[in-house]
N, C-alpha and C positions, 0 to 999 in steps of 0.2 A: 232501383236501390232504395230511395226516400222511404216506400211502400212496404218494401221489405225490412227497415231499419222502423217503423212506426208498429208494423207486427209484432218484431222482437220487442219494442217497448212496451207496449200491450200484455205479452205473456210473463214480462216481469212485474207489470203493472199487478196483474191477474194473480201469478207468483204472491208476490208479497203481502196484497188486499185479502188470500185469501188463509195465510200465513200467521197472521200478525196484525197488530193494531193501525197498520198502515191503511190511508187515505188517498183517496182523487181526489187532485186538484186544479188550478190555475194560477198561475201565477206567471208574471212578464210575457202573460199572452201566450203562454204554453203550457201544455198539460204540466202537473206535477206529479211526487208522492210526498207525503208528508205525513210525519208521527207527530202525537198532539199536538199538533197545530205549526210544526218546524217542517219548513221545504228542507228535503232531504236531495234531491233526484227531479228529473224533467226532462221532455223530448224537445229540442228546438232545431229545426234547420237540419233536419235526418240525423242529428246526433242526440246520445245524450250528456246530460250534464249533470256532474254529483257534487256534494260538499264531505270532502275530505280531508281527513286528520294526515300528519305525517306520519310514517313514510309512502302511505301510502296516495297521496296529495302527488310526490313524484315522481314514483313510478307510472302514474297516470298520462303528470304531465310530460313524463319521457315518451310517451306511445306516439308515433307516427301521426302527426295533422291532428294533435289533441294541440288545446291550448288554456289560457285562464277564459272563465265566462266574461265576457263582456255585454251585459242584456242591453245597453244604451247604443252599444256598437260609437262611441263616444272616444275609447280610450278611457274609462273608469272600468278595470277588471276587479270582478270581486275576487279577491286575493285567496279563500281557502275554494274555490270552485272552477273547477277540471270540466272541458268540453271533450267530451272521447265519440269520435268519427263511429261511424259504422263498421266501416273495416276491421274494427275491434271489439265487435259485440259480443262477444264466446265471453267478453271480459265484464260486459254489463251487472250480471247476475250481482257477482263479486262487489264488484263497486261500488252496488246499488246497496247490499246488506252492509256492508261497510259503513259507507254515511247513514243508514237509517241506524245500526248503532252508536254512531257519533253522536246523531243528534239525540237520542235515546239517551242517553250518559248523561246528557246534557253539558258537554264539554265543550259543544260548537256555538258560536256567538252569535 
């Protein structure tokens, strides 16, 4: 499933880069996407993780074994970013244009 869930990240990845002004990156050790220079999206731990605006922030965080990011695994979640499981990857696509126009707006902090 991990393998399966890093393809699907990849054809958004691919999707977007080849779409739009969007970037590869890294960041907290895992791949990103990022518009001028803002991580929008990223794969970690067979899911990914996006930064999103309301209401779409929790409908997200409603999905089944979705949660807030925690990149310290600390107990410090970054408050506007959604970890969305594989299980829900039909939903990636979405997500992913979502925060890349959040951050686009430049509404996200």
């Amino acid at each position: 499933m991990a393998n399966d869930a890093l393809v699907e990240y990849e054809a958004i990845a691919d999707e977007l880069t080849a779409t739009s002004p969007v970037v590869r990156g890294k960041t907290f050790g895992m791949p990103c996407l990022k518009e001028n220079g803002k991580l929008f999206a990223g794969f970690t731990q067979g899911a990914m993780v996006f930064k999103l605006p309301q209401p779409h922030h929790a409908e997200a965080l409603a999905l089944r074994g979705a949660h807030l990011f925690d990149p310290s695994g600390e107990g410090h979640a970054m408050k506007e970013w959604v970890v969305v499981p594989a299980t829900h990857a039909a939903r990636w696509l979405d997500f992913a244009r979502t925060a890349q126009r959040y951050v686009a707006a430049g509404r996200a902090k």
